[in-house]
C-alpha positions as CSV (number, residue, x, y, z in Angstrom):
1,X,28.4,8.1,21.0
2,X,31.9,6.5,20.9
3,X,35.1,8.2,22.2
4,X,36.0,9.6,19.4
5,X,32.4,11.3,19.2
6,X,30.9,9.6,16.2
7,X,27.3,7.8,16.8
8,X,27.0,4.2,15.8
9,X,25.1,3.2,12.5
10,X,22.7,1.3,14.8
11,X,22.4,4.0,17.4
12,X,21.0,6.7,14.8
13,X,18.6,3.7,13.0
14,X,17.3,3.2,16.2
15,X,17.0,7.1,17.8
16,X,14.6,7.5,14.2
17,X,12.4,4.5,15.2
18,X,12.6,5.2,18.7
19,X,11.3,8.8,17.3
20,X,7.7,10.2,16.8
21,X,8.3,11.4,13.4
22,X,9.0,7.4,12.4
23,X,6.0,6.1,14.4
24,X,3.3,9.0,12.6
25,X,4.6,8.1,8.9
26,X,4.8,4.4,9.5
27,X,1.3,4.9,11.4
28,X,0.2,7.4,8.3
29,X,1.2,4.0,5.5
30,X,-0.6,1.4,7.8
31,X,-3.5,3.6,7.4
32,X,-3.5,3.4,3.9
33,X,-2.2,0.2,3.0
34,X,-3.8,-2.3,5.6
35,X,-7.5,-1.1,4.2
36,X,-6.4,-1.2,1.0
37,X,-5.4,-4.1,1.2
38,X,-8.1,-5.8,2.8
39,X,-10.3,-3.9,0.5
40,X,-8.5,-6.0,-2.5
41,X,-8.1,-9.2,-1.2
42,X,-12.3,-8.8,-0.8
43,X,-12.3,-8.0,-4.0
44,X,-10.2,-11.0,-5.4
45,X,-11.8,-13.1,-3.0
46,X,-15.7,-12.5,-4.1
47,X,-14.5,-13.2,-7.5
48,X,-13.1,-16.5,-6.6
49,X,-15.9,-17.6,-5.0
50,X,-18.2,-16.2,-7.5
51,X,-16.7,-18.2,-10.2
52,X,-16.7,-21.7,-7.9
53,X,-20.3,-20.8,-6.2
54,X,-22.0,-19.1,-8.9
55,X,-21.1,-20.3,-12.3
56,X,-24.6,-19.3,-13.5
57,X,-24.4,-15.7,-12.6
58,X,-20.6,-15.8,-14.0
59,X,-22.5,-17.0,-17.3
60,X,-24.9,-14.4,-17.8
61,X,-24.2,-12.9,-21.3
62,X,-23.5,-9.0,-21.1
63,X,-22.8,-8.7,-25.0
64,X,-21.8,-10.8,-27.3
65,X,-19.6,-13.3,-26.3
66,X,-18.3,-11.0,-23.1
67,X,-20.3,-12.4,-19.9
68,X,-20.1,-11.2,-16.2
69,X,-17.5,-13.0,-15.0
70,X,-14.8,-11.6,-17.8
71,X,-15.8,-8.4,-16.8
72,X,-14.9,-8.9,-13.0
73,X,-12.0,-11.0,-13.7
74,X,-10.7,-7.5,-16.0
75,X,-11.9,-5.1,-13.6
76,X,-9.6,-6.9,-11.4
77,X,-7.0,-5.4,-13.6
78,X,-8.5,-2.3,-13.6
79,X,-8.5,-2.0,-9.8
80,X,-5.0,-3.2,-9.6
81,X,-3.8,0.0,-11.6
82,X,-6.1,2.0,-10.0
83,X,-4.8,1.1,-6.4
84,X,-1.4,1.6,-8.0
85,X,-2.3,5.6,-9.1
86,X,-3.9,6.0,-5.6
87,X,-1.3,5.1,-3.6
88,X,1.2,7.3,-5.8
89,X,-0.5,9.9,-4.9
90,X,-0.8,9.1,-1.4
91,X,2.7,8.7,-1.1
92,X,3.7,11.7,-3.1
93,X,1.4,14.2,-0.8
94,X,1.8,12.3,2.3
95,X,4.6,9.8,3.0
96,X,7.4,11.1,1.1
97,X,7.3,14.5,2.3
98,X,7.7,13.2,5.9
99,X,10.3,11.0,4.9
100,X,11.8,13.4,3.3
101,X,12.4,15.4,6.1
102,X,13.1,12.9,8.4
103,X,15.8,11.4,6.2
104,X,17.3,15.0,6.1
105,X,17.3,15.0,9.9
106,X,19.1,12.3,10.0
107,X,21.4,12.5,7.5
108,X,22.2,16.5,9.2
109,X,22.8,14.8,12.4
110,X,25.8,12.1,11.4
């Protein structure tokens, strides 16, 4: 606190990462988004090397002219948006709550 008894922008920014509320929501999003992520980049990466390694399977007719390795490459579309929805979800139940309620802490305190 300063003489005149305000806190310091930098002083309240680091009490709420100093904080136990900050370290269990940022620990609550790593635990969503790091294996989400990895879970994706798997994704995209087996159907990169599908398509270099394994042309032949990529071929294979499904119906018509639509063969495997359209299907992947749009399912990779389809779990794009479907990552999307799950994470707004996530957030919606479980992150924005907490920050929520930690930004009204803060903003309370100043």
């Amino acid at each position: 606190m300063s003489s005149t008894g305000e806190r310091s922008t930098g002083t309240v920014y680091e009490e709420v990462q100093a904080s136990p509320e900050f370290a269990q929501l940022r620990s609550r999003l790593r635990r969503f988004v790091f294996p989400m992520s990895a879970a994706f980049l798997a994704w995209y990466l087996l159907y990169v090397v599908l398509a270099s390694y394994a042309p032949g399977f990529m071929a294979i007719s499904v119906f018509g002219n639509i063969n495997v390795g359209l299907l992947i490459g749009l399912l990779q579309f389809v779990s794009t948006f479907t990552i999307t929805t799950v994470y707004v979800r996530f957030a919606n139940k479980h992150i924005d709550p907490a920050a929520k309620e930690l930004r009204e802490r803060i903003e309370g305190a100043e």
